[in-house]
N, C-alpha and C positions, 0 to 999 in steps of 0.2 A: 484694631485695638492692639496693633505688635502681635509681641510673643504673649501677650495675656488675653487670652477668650472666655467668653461667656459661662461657660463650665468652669472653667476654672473659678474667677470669679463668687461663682453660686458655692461651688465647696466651700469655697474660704469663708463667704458669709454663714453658712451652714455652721460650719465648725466654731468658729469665733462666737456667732448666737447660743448656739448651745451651750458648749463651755463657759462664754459666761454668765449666761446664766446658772451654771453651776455653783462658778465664783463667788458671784456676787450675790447669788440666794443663799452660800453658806456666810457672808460676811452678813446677809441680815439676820437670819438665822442666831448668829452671835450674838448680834446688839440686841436682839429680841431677848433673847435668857439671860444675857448680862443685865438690861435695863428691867428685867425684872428678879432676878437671883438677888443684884445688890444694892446697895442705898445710893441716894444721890449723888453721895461725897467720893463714894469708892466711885461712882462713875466719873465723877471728875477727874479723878485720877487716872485716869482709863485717857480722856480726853488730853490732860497736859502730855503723858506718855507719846499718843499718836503724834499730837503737835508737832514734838519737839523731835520725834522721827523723822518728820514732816522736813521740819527746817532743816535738819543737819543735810539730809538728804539733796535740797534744792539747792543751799550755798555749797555742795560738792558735787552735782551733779554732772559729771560729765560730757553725757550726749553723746556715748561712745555706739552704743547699738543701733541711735537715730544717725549716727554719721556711718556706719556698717550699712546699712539697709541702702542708703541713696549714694553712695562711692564708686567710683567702675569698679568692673572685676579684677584690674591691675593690684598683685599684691593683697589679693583680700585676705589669704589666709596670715599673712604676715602681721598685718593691719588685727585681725580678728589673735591671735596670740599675743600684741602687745596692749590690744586692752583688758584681755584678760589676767594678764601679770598686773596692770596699774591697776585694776578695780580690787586684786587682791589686797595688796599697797592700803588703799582710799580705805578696804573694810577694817583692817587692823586700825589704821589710824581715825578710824571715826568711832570705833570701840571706848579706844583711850580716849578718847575727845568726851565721849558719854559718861564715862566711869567719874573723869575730872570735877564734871561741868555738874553733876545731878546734885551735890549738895547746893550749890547757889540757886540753882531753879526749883527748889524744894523751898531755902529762905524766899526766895522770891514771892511763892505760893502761901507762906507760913504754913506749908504740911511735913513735917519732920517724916513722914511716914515714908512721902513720895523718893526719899536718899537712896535707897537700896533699890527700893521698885525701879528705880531709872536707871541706876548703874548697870544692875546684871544686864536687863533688855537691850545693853549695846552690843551682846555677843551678836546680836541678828546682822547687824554690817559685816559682823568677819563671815557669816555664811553666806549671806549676799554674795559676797564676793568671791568665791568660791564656785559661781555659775558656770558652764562651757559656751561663752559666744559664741561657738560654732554652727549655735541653733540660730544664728542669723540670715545661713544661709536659705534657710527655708520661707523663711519671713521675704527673704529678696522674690524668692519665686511666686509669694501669694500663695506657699503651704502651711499653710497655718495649723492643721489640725492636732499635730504631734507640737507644737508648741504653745498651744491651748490646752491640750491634754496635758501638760507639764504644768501648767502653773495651776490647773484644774486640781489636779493630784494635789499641791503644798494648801491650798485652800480647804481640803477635804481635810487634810490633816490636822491645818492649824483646828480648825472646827470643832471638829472628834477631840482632840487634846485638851483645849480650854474646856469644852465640857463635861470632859471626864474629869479634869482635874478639879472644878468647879463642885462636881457631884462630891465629888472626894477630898471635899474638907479642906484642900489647897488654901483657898480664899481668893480676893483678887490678883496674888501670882498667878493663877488660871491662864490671866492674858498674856505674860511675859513666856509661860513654859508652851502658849498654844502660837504667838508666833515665832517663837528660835524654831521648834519642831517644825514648824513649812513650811521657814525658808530654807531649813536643813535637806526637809525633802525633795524644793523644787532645786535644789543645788546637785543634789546627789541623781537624781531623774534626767538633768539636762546631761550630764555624764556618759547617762543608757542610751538617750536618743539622739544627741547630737549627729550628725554625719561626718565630723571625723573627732579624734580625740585632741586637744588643745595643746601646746608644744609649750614652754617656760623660756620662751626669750622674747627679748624688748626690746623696738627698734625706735629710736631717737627721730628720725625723721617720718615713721607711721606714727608716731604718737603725736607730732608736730599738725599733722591733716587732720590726725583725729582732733585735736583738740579747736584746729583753726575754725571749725564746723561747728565741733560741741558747746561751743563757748557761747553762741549765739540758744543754745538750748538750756545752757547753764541758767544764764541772763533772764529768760524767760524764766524757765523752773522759779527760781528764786523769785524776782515777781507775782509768778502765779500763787508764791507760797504766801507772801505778803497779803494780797488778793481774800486769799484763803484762809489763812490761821490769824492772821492779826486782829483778825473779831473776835477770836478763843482765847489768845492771849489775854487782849483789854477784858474781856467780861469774866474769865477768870479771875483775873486781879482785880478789877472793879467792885465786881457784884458777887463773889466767892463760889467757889466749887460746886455749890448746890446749883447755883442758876445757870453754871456754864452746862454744867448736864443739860440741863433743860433747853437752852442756846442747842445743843451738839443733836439731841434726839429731835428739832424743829428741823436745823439745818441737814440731818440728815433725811428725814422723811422728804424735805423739798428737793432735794438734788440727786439724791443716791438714783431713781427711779429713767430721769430724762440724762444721767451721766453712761447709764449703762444702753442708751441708743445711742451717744454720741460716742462712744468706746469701740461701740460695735460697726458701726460705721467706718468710724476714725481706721480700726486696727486693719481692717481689709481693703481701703483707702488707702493708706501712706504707702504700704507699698505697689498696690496696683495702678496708683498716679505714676508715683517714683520711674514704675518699668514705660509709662507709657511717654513720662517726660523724656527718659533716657533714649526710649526714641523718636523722638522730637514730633510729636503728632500732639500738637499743645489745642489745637480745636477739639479731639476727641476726650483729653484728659478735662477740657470747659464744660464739655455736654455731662461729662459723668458726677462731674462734681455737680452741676445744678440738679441732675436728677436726683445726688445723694443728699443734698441741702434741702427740697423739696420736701422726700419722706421724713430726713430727723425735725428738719423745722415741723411740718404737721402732726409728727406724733409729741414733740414737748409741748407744743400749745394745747393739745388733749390730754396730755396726764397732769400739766401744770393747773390746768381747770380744775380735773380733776380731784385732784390732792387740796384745792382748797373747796370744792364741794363733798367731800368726805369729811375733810377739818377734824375738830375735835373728837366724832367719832370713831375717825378711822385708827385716830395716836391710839385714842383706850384701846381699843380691840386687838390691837399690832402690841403695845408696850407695854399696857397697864393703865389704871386709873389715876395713877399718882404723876403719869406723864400730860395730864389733860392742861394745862397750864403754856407744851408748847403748841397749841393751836394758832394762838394769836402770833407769836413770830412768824410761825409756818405761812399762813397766808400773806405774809410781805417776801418772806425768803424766797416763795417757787419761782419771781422776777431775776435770781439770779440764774437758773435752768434756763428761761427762755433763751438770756443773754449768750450765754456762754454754748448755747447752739449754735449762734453763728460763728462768733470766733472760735472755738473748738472747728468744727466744719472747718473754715478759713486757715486757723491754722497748721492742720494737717495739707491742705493745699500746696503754702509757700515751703513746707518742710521737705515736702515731695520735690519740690521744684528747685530744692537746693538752696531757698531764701529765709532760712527759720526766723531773720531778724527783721522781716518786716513786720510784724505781730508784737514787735519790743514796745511801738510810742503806746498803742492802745493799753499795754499792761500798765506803763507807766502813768499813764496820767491815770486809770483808778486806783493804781496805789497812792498819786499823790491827793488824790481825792478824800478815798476812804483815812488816811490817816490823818486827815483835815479834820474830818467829821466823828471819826469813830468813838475818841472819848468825850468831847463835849454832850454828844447824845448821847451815850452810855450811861453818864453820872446824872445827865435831866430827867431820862424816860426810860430806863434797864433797858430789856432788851429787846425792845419795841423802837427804841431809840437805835439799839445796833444793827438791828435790822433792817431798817432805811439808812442807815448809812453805809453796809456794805449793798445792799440791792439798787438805792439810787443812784450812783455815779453807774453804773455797769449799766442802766437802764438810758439813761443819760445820752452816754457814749456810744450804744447800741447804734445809732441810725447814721451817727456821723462816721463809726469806722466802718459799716458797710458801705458807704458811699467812696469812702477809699480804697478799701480793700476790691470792689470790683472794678474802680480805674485804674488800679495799679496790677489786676490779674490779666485785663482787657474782656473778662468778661462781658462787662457793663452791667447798670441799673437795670434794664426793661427784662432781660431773662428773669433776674433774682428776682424783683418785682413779681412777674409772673408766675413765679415759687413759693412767695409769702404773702399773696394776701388775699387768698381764700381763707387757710386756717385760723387768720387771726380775725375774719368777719365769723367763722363759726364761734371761735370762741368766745365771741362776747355773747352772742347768741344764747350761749349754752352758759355763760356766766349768769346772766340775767334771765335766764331761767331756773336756776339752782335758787339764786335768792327768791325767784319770784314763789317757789316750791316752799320756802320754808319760812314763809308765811300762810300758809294752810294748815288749819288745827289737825288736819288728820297726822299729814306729817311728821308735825311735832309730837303727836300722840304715840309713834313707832320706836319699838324699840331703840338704842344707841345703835350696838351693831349694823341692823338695818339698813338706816338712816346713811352710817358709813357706808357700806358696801352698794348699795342702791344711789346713793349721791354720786361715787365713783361713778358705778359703770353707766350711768343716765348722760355723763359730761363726759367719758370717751364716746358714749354713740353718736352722741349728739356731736362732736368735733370731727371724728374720724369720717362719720357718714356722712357730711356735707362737704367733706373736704373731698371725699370718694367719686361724689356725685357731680360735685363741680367742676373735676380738676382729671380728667382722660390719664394724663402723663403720671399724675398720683396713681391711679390705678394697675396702670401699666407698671410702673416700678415696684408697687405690691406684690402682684399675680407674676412677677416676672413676664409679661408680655411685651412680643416685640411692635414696634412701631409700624404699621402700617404704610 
């Protein structure tokens, strides 16, 4: 496996797990007291905010730290100082760009409120960019832990902040003053831990590599943002701020959950492919990706059950009663989770491999898909209508860009095959058992809570333990045990 081994490996999943589940329990954490501290309208507000973070971020994204991580060593530290002076550059000017742009996106929305809420919130690009890439050298190694602990740290913070500020009479500035404070933090942390200090010069022909690279990441980003937010935009302006909350609290409960096993996967993947590409042992970098495609595909088709056998009881218990409304999106949305387990998987592959643009046609034909679809169904059927139209085309397209994506890796069909479809004969198993459950008067006799919590963890046993039982290489990859 090269210069990267088994231990090593196991830390980095260690550390990446952990940590993010830190992260990512303080980011629900948030949406939980926020979706229920404020009214629907301040959460929509909350949502166009994110968006429009969202987008500035994808149409400038760089791809500077994904083009750091898989570069030789030639000139890294050079390479790693002149993206750090251009991301400074990109934060100031995406600031201004925010401050400009927030009164027409406020007209757009017809919320006069949203002018100010948007403008300040563009201070967070200038501290963005104030990070020390120099924590990429850790990331090349597969040391992840002190660069998990750092963005662990801004997360704790943002957290802590919004909900002090929240308790404290603030109102919904809570979110703008809870993320400036943790990107401030993770900016100022990367400083402490970095392993060398970052130098303020900028080399013309390192930023020319850097960009020849990132641009194929940019390309994606932006896509993926299309992909993404362009169902918040339409259902915001369609169907107004009330229902786009309601839209945002569905599509988070479906995704949030199978994005943080593909995260996790993904962040200790890219670069221990990347070191194992670099040295050219492309059979071993095949095996480890099927084993790691394996595990996230069977644990998203367990929680995506899941989340739709909990359904409406699990929104109230998690958000509130006044959320019980996204259940019905919810169980079309968790088809965007499954999807986005292979191409996520997939795509950190060919980014390792130095090819980020083969994953470009698949984004683009469900961009040109969903923006086919998005508003005609949005204005016929709200948000039952936008819900198949961003989950269908992604479902769609699911079987024909793995059919590509493993003849153009040389993997081939019959490995993957033998990856996916154990989980997905449990899961229907376990789908058709959930409904066949709630048709029984006792059932329905059981409390709400309950009913969530007991539907959940009935349809991961049921998924995980047949995939467990059926599938040797599943369990091996679990227990970390070696092959016989």
């Amino acid at each position: 496996m090269g210069t990267i081994n088994r231990r090593v490996i196991r830390w980095a999943t260690f550390w990446v797990s952990a940590l993010l589940v830190i992260q990512r329990a303080g980011e629900l954490l948030k949406s939980v007291f926020l979706a229920r501290w404020f009214s629907k309208e301040e959460m929509g507000m909350v949502a166009i905010l994110l968006m429009l973070h969202r987008g500035i971020e994808a149409f400038t994204q760089m791809g500077h730290e994904a083009a750091l991580v898989q570069r030789p060593d030639a000139d890294l530290d050079e390479a790693i100082d002149t993206a750090f002076v251009s991301g400074i550059g990109r934060g100031v000017f995406l600031a201004a760009l925010v401050a400009f742009s927030a009164a027409a996106v406020a007209d757009f929305y017809r919320e006069p409120k949203l002018t100010m809420f948007l403008a300040v919130s563009g201070a967070l690009f200038v501290v963005n960019g104030l990070r020390n890439l120099a924590m990429v050298k850790m990331t090349r190694n597969v040391d992840l832990k002190h660069p998990k602990l750092v963005l662990a740290y801004g997360a704790v913070t943002d957290v802590v902040l919004t909900v002090g500020s929240a308790l404290a009479s603030i109102g919904i500035w809570c979110v703008v003053i809870g993320r400036v404070a943790g990107g401030l933090a993770t900016a100022i942390a990367t400083h402490v831990v970095a392993p060398r200090r970052v130098r303020f010069r900028f080399s013309t022909e390192r930023f020319k590599e850097l960009f020849r690279y990132g641009v194929n990441i940019q390309g994606i980003a932006i896509l993926m943002f299309l992909v993404t937010q362009m169902d918040d935009a339409v259902v915001g302006r369609v169907l107004g701020l009330d229902e786009l909350a309601v839209y945002v609290i569905a599509y988070t409960m479906a995704t949030l959950p199978v994005s943080n096993v593909v995260a996790i996967a993904s962040e200790v993947a890219f670069p221990t492919w990347a070191a194992v590409a670099r040295g050219g042992d492309i059979k071993a970098r095949n095996k480890m990706f099927v084993d790691t495609l394996r595990f996230c595909w069977g644990l998203s088709i367990a929680l995506a059950v899941a989340l739709v056998a909990g359904g409406e009881d699990l929104i109230a218990l998690i958000f509130g009663d006044k959320w019980r409304p996204a259940a019905q999106p919810l169980t079309i949305l968790v088809g965007i989770s499954v999807a986005r387990t292979l191409s996520g998987t997939f795509g950190a592959l060919f980014n390792a491999s130095g090819k980020p643009h083969i994953t470009l046609r698949e984004v683009i034909a469900r961009v040109v898909l969903i923006a086919a679809l998005l508003i005609p169904l949005t204005r016929q059927w709200g948000l039952i209508g936008a819900s198949w139209a961003v989950t269908g085309p992604m479902l769609a397209i699911m079987p024909i860009a793995t059919w590509f994506y493993a003849r153009i890796s040389g993997i081939g069909m019959g490995p993957l095959m033998q990856a996916l479809w154990r989980p997905i004969v449990a899961g229907s198993f376990a789908w058709a058992g959930i409904f066949a459950l709630r048709e029984l008067p006792a059932w329905n006799g059981l409390p709400s809570p309950v009913k969530g919590i007991a539907g959940t963890a009935i349809a991961l046993l049921i998924v995980i333990g047949f995939t467990a039982a059926a599938d040797a290489k599943f369990r091996r990859f679990v227990w970390r045990r070696k092959e016989a």
